[in-house]
Each structure stands twice: as structure tokens, then as C-alpha cells.
C-alpha positions as CSV (number, residue, x, y, z in Angstrom):
1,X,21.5,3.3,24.7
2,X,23.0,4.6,21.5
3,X,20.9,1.9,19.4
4,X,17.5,3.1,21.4
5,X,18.5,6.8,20.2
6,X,18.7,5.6,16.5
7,X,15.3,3.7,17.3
8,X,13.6,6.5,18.3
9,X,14.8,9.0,15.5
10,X,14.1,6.1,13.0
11,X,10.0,6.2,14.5
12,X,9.9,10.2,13.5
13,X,11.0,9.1,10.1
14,X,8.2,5.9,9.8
15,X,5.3,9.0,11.3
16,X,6.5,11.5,8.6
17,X,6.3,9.0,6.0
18,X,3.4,7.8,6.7
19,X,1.6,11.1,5.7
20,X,3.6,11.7,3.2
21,X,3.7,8.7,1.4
22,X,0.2,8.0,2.4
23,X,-1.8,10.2,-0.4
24,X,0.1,7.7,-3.7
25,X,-2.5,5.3,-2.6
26,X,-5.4,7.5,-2.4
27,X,-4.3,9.3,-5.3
28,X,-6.9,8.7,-8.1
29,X,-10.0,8.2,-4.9
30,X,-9.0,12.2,-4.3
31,X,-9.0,12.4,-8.4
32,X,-12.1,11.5,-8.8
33,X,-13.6,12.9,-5.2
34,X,-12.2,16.6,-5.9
35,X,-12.7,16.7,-10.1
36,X,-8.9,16.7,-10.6
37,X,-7.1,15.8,-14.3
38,X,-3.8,14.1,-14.3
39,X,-1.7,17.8,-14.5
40,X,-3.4,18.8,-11.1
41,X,-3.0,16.0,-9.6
42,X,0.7,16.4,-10.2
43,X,1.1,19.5,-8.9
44,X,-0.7,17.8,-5.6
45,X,2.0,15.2,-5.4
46,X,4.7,17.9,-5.7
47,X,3.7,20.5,-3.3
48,X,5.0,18.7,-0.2
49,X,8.5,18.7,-1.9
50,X,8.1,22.5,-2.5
51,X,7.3,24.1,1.2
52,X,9.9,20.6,1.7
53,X,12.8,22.7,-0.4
54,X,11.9,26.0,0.7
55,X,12.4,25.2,4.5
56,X,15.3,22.9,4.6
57,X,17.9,25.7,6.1
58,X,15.3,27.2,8.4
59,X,14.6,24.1,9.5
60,X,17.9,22.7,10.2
61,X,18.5,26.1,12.0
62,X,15.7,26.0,14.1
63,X,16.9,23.0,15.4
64,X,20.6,23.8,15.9
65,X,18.6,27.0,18.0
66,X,16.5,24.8,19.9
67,X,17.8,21.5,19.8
68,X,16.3,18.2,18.5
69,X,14.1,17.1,21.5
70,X,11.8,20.6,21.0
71,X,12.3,20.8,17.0
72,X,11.3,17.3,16.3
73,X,8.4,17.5,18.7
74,X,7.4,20.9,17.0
75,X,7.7,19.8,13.6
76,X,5.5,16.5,14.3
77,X,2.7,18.6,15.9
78,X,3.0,21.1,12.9
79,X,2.8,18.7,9.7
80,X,-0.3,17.2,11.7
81,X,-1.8,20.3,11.5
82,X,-1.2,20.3,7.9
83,X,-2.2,16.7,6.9
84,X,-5.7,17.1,8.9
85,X,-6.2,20.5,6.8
86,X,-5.6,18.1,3.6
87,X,-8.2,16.1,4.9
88,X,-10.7,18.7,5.3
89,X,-9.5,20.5,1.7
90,X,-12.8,21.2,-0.6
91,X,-10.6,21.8,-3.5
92,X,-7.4,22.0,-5.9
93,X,-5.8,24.5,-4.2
94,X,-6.5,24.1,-1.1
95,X,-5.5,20.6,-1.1
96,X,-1.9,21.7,-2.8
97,X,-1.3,24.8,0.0
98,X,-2.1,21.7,2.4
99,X,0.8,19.7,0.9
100,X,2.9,22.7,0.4
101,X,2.8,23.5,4.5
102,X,3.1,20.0,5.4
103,X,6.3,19.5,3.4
104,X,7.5,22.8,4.8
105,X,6.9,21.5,8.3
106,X,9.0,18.5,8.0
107,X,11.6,20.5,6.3
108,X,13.8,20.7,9.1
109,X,13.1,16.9,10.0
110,X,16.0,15.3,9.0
111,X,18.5,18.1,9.0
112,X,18.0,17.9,12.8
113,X,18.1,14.0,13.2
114,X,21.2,13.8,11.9
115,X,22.9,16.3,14.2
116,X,21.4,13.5,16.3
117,X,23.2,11.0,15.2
118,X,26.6,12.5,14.3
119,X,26.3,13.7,18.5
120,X,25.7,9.9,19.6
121,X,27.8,8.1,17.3
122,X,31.3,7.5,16.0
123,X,32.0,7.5,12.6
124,X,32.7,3.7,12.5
125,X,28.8,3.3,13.4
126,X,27.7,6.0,11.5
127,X,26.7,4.1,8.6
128,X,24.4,1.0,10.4
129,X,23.0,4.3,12.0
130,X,22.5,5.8,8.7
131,X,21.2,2.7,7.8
132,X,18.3,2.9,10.3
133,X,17.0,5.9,9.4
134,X,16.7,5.7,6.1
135,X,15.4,2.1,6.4
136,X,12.6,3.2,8.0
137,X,11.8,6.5,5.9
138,X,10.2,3.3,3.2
139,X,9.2,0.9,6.2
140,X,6.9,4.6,6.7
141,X,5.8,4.3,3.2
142,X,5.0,0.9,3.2
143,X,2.8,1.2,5.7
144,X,1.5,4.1,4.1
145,X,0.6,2.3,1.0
146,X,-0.9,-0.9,2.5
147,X,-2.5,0.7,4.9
148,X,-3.9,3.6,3.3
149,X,-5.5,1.7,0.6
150,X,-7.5,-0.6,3.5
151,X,-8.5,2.6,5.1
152,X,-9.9,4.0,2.5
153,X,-13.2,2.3,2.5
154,X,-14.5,2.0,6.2
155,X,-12.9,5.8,6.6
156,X,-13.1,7.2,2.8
157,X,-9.8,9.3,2.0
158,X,-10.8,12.2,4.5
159,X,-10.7,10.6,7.6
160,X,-7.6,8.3,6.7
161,X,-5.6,11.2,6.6
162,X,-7.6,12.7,10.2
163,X,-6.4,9.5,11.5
164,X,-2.8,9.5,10.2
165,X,-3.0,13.2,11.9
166,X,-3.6,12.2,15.1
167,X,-0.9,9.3,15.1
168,X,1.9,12.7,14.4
169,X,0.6,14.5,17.9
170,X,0.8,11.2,19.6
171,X,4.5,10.7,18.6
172,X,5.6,14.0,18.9
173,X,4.3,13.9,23.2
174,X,5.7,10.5,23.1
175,X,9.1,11.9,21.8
176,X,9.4,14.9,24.3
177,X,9.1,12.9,27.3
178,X,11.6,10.5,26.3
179,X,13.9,11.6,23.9
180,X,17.7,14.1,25.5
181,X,19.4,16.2,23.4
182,X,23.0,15.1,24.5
183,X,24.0,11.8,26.4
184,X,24.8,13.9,29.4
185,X,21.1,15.1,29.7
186,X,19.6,11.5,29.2
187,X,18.6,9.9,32.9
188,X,19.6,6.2,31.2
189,X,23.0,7.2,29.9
190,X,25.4,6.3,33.0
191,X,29.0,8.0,33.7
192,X,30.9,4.9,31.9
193,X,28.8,4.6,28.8
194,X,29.0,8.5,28.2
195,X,32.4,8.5,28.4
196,X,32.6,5.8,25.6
197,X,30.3,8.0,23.4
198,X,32.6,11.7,24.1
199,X,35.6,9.3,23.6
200,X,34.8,8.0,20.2
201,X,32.2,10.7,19.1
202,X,33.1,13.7,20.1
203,X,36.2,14.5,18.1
204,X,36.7,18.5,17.0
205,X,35.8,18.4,13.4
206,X,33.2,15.1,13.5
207,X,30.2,16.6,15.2
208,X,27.0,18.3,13.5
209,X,27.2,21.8,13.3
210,X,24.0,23.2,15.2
211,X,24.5,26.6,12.6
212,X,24.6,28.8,15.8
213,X,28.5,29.4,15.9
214,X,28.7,32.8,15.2
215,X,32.2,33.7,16.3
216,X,35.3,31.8,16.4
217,X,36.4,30.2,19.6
218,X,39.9,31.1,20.8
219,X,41.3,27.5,19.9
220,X,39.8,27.6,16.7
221,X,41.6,27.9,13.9
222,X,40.6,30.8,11.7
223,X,38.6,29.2,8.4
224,X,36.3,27.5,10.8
225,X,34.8,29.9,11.6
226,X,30.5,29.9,11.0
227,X,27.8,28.3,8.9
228,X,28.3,31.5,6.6
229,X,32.1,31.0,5.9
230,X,31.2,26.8,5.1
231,X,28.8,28.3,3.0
232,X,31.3,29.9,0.8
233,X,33.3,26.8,0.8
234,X,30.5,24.6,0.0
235,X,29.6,26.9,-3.1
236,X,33.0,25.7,-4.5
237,X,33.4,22.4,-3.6
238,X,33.2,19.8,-6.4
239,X,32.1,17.2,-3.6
240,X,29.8,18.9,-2.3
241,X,28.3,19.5,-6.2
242,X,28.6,15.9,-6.6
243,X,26.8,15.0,-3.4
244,X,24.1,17.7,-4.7
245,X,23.6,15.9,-7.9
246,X,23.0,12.3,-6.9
247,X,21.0,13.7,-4.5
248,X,18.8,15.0,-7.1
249,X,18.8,11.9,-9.4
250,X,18.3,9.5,-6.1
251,X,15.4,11.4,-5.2
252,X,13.7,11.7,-8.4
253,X,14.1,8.0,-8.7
254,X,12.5,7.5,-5.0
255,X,9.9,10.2,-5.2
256,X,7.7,7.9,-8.5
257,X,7.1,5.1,-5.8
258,X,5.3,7.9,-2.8
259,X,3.6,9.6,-5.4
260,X,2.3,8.1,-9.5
261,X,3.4,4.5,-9.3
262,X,-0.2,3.3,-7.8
263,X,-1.7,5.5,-10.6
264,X,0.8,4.3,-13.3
265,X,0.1,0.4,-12.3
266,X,-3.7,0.9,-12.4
267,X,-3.4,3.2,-15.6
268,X,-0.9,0.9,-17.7
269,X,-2.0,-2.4,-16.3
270,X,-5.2,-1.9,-15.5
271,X,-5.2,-3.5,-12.2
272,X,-7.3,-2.7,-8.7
273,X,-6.5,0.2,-6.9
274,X,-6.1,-2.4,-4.3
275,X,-3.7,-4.5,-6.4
276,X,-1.5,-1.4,-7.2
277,X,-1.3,-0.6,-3.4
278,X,0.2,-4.0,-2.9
279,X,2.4,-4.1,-5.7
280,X,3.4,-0.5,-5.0
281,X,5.0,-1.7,-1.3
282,X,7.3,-4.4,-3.4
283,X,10.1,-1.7,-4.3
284,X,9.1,0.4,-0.9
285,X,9.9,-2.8,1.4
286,X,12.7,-3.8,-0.8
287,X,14.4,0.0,-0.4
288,X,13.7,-0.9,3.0
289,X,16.3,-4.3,2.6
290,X,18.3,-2.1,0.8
291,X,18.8,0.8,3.2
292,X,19.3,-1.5,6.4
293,X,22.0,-3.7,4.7
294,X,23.5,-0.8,3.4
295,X,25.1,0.6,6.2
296,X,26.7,-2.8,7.7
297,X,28.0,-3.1,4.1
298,X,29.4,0.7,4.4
299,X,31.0,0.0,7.6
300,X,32.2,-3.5,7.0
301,X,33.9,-2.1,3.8
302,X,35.8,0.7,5.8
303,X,37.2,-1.1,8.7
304,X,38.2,-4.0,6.3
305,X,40.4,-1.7,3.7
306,X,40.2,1.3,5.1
307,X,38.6,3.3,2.0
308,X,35.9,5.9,2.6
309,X,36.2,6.2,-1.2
310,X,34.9,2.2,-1.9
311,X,32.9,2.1,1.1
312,X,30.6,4.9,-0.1
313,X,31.4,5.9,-3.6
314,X,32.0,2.8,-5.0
315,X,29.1,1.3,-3.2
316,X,26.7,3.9,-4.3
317,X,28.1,4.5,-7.9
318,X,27.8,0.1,-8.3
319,X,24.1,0.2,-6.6
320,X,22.8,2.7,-8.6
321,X,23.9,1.6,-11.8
322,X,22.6,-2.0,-11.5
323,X,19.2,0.0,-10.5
324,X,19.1,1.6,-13.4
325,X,20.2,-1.6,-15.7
326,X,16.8,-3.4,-13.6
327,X,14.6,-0.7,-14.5
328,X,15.2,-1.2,-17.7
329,X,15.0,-4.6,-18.0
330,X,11.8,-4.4,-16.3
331,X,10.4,-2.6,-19.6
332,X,10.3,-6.3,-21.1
333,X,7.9,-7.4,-18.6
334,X,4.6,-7.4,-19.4
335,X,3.0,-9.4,-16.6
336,X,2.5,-6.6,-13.8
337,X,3.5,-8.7,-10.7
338,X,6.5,-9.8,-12.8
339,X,7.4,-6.1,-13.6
340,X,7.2,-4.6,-10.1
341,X,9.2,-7.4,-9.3
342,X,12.4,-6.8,-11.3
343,X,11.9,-3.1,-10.6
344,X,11.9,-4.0,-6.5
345,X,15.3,-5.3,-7.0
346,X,16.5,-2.4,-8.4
347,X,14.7,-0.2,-6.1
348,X,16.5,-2.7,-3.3
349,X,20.2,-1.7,-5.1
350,X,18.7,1.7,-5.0
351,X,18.1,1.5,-1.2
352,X,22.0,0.1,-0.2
353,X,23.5,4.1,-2.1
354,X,21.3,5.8,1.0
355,X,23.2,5.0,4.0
356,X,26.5,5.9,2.1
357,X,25.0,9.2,1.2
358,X,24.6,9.8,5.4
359,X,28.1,8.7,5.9
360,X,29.6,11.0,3.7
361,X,27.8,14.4,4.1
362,X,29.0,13.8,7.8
363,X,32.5,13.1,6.3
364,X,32.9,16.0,4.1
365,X,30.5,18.3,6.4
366,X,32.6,17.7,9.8
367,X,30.8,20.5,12.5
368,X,28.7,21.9,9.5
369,X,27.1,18.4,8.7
370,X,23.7,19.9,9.6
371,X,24.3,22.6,7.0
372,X,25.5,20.1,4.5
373,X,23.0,17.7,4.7
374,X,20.3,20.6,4.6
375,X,21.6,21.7,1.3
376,X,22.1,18.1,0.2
377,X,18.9,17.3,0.5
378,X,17.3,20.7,-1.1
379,X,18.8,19.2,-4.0
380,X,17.4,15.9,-3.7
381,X,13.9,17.8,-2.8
382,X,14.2,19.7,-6.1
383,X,14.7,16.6,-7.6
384,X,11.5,14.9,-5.7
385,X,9.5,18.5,-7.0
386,X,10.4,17.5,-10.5
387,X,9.2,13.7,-10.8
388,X,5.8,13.8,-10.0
389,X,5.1,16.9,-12.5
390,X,7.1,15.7,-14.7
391,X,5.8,12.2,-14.3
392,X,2.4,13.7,-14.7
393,X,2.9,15.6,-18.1
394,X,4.1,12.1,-19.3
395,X,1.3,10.4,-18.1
396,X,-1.3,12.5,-19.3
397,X,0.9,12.8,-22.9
398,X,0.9,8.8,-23.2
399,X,-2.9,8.8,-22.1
400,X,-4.3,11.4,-24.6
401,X,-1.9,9.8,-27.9
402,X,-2.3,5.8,-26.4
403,X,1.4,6.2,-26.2
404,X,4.1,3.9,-25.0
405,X,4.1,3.4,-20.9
406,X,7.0,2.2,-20.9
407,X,8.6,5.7,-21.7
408,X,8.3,5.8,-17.7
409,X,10.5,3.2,-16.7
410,X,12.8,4.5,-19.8
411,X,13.3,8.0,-18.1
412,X,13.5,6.2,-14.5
413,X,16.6,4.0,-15.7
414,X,18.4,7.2,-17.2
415,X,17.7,8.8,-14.0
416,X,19.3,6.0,-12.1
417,X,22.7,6.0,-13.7
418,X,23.2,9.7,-14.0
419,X,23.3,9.3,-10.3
420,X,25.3,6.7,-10.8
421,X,28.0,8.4,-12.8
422,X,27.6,11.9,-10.5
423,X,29.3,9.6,-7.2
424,X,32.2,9.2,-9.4
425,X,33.0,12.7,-8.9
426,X,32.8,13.0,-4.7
427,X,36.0,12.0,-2.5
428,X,34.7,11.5,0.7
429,X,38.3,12.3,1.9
430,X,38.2,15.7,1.2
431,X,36.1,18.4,3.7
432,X,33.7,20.7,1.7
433,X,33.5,23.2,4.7
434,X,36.7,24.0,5.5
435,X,39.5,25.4,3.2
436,X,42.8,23.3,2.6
437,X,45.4,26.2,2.8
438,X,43.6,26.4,6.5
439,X,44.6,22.2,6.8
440,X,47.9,21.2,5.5
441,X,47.5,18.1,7.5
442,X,43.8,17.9,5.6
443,X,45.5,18.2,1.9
444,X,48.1,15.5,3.2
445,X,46.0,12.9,4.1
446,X,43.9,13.5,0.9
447,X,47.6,12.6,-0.7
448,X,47.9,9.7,1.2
């Protein structure tokens, strides 16, 4: 039942990618539909990520209040909304408020799912669970990018996105009825099997926090005590920093293939639009390969030597540099289908640091992991604001002086192993909620 949970949560990430992964493809059709120069179009691209950053505490809040069957539900209706009024947009600005709401409606989105996950699973599972979810973030985007770019002549760009619309209300009805917040609430989750899941799961310090606990229980010791006191913790923590910064490089590096890389393959390669919406699902499905054999590779490491250090820093730190060593090899390729190639297999090394990344915000985070996470990723989202503006400036500098395109892939390959280098820093040993003069058992397994 526990796999059928993951399966579910994993659909919410495929719908949410789909529109927002979806407008890459259709990028220079809404160019040229809506009079828009390559420094507009950039800001398009990164308004999802800005109502995205904005929301991510809310969000995760909001779903702590009212659990994840209602929030995700909510949240699916809700970027709907906000991907049909892209579809009807008449301009600039409208289009970019459009983005800008639908980002901040799937703020919350995965901030909630994994106070799903860390409530069904044990932390031996947590990284093939991990795995699924972020697996499936890119299987969304393929689909997004293949399909999109079919769409788009029997149903122009407009009704694409009506259609992609109507596929988030379906899910989130679909969701509702199916989906319990706890195994005790779910119809299909019998007496023995529950018992499995409280016995291995539901240790003190490994579940999600749902950033309600206001007050200290009685058996609690004091340091524990709310979101607002982790929060303090966090603020110091050179893990959490860490976790912070490769956040921000990973998703910098993620954010060019959902946004210019269509636009950067028909600009520097002059191929179809067709063609680049092909090519463009090579590194997408191979971050998909990536991300699913990532977390069997996370748990197999950690039951085999017992390291949460190698099993997720080393994993990610070796991934993530090899990406960026790809990326720049790829700059010597100047067949197109050869060059996306060598860049998929970094982006599939790229995909294997994501389940790790899951694993160890629920390490360090404990009962705050919601928290965590939520700020985790408002770094990486800062980091997904950044790349297609600054992506776009670079484009529209190398268009304008018939510059070098391969300053692109140079910047990409930096990006790559500065988050590389920043999992260096993180010990996934050590809580970044929860002081250590509280935990002198904490500080001595750290020593051990």
C-alpha cells in the first residue's frame, strides 16, 4: 500500500510538471504570437519560480493545517486556474502574473508530499521513495515537451495549455477520493500492515513536522519545541547552508531544460521547433533514469556500510561533478543530436544527486522536515528565478554580437560543480533543527 501512496504522490508531481514544463516548447510560438523579445520572454520563464519562492512556507503550512489529501487537491485546482488564465493572456504582463500565480499555487506542492512520505515510510525506504518523486517531476516534463510541441498545431499554444488545465482539476477529484492522510484513515491499509508502517516509521524525531506544534508536549524535551525555535536553529546550521546551496546550483542547472533549451537548440543549431522538442526530452528522460536509480543506489549504499555521509554526500558531490565535466565536454560537439547527447548523460548523473537531497533534508530536518525542505527548496527556486533571466540576457547578448553559444554550456558546467563542491560541506549525521547541548546522545553519535 505504501508503494501505491508513493505512486499516487509521484502523479501530482507528472500533472504539475506538465504545466510547468509545458510553455519551453511553446516558447518562441508565444514569442512570436504575443510580440515578445528574448529579455521578456525571460522574465515569462521565471515568473512561475517567483510566486514558486514567495509561497513555499505558506504552502507547506497550509498543508501541515489541513493535511495533504485537501492541500494537494487545492493546490491542483488552483494552478489550473492559473495555467487556463495563461492561455487566455492578451499580453506581456498578463502572461507573466499568469506564471507568477501558477508557481505560487504549486508552492506548497512538494513541501506537503514529503510530509507524505516521511509519514508512510521508514527511513531505509526513504530514498527509492525519494526516488519516485523526483523521477516523475522530468517523466512530467517529458511529456510536456513531446507533447506540447504536437499540440501545438491542431490546438495552437492557447488551447494546449486549456487542455493541460483541465487534466489538473481531473487529478485533483481523482486524488480526494482516493488519497488518506495517515495509514490509519486509509480503508486498504489493514491492522497488520499499519502496524508495520508505526513500527518502522513512526519514530519521535523521523516524522515531517506539519508546522502546527505550537507548544511543547509534556514528554518533550525543551529545544524541540516549534517551527519558530527550528527556525532559529536552521539560521545557523552549516548543513542546512549547505543543503541551501546545492539546492540553488541543482536547480539552476535543472531549470535551462523546462524553460530556453528548445529556444537555445533552434537558436544555435538552427533546427525545427519540432526537432528541439525532441532533443529537449533526451536530458529530461535521462534525469528521469537518473532520479529513479538514485534512490536504490542511496539506500543500497546505507544498509551496505552504514554511512549516511557516502550514501548521500558522496553520491551527490560524485554525480554532480561528472555532470558538470559532461557539460563541458559537450561544448566540443557540434553535431546537435550528438551534443544533447553527451549533455543527457550528464543531466542523467545530475538526476542520481535528487533522491539523496530527499533523504537528507528528512535526516537533518527530523519532525521539522516539512520546514526544511520548504526552505530548501526556496533556495533552489531562487536558483530556478535566476537561470532563465539570466539565460536570457546571455542569449540575447550572443544574438545581437554573433557571439559564442557555447558561453551557455560553459556557465552550466560551473554551475554543476559548485554544487558539487557545496555537498562537501553537509553531514547528514547532524540535525539542523534541534540544538546539540539539548542532545548529548545527538553530538555522540555524530563522534561516532
Amino acid at each position: 500500500m505504501r508503494w501505491a501512496v508513493v505512486a499516487v504522490l509521484a502523479s501530482a508531481a507528472i500533472t504539475s510538471y506538465l504545466t510547468r514544463a509545458s510553455i519551453s516548447s511553446a516558447g518562441t510560438t508565444i514569442q512570436a504570437d504575443l510580440h515578445l523579445d528574448d529579455v521578456q520572454m525571460g522574465y515569462v520563464l521565471s515568473g512561475f519560480f517567483w510566486g514558486y519562492i514567495v509561497l513555499q512556507i505558506p504552502g507547506g503550512w497550509l498543508g501541515g493545517r489541513i493535511g495533504v489529501r485537501a492541500s494537494l487537491a487545492i493546490f491542483s485546482v488552483l494552478w489550473s486556474l492559473a495555467t487556463l488564465a495563461s492561455a487566455l493572456a492578451p499580453s506581456f504582463e498578463v502572461l507573466r502574473w499568469s506564471r507568477v500565480a501558477m508557481g505560487a499555487a504549486q508552492a506548497g506542492l512538494f513541501a506537503v508530499t514529503i510530509k507524505g512520505l516521511a509519514d508512510w515510510f521508514p527511513e531505509t525506504r526513504r530514498g527509492t521513495a525519494g526516488a519516485m518523486i523526483t523521477g516523475c517531476m522530468s517523466v512530467g516534463a517529458v511529456i510536456a515537451s513531446g507533447l506540447t510541441v504536437r499540440l501545438l498545431g491542431p490546438l495552437g499554444w492557447r488551447g494546449t495549455f486549456e487542455a493541460y488545465a483541465l487534466v489538473g482539476v481531473v487529478w485533483a477529484a481523482g486524488f480526494y477520493l482516493w488519497f488518506r492522510n495517515t495509514p490509519e484513515e486509509h480503508p486498504r491499509v489493514n491492522a497488520a500492515e499499519c502496524m508495520l508502517i508505526r513500527g518502522e516509521a513512526k519514530k519521535p524525531d523521523a516524522l515531517a513536522d506539519p508546522l502546527k506544534d505550537s507548544t511543547v508536549p509534556a514528554d518533550q524535551p525543551k529545544g524541540r519545541s516549534s517551527a519558530r525555535s527550528a527556525l532559529a536553529v536552521m539560521a545557523t546550521s552549516r548543513g542546512m547552508w549547505a543543503l541551501c546551496i546545492q539546492a540553488y546550483f541543482r536547480a539552476f542547472g535543472y531549470a535551462l531544460f523546462i524553460t530556453w533549451f528548445p529556444a537555445y537548440l533552434e537558436k544555435a543549431h538552427h533546427v525545427s521547433k519540432a526537432r528541439a522538442g525532441d532533443l529537449c526530452m533526451m536530458p529530461l528522460a535521462a534525469v528521469v533514469i537518473g532520479s529513479f536509480a538514485g534512490g536504490p543506489l542511496v539506500d543500497v549504499i546505507l544498509l551496505s556500510t552504514g554511512s549516511k555521509w557516502l550514501s548521500r554526500c558522496g553520491v551527490s558531490a560524485v554525480s554532480l561533478g561528472l555532470c558538470g565535466l559532461f557539460t563541458l565536454v559537450a561544448t566540443q560537439m557540434a553535431q546537435p543530436l550528438l551534443m544533447v547527447s553527451v549533455i543527457a548523460l550528464g543531466a542523467l548523473l545530475s538526476g542520481i544527486a535528487a533522491p539523496p537531497t530527499w533523504a537528507v533534508t528528512m535526516d537533518i530536518g527530523g519532525r521539522h522536515t516539512s520546514l526544511a525542505f520548504a526552505i530548501m527548496n526556496m533556495a533552489g527556486n531562487a536558483g530556478a528565478i535566476a537561470c532563465p533571466i539570466v539565460v536570457g540576457y546571455l542569449i540575447d547578448h550572443v544574438t545581437k554580437t554573433n557571439g559564442d553559444w557555447n558561453l551557455v554550456l560553459y556557465l552550466f558546467a560551473g554551475i554543476y560543480a559548485s554544487g558539487a563542491i557545496a555537498w562537501l560541506f553537509l553531514n547528514p549525521n547532524k540535525s539542523a533543527v534541534d540544538k546539540e547541548e539539548f542532545y548529548p546522545q545527538m553530538s555522540q553519535m555524530d563522534a561516532d
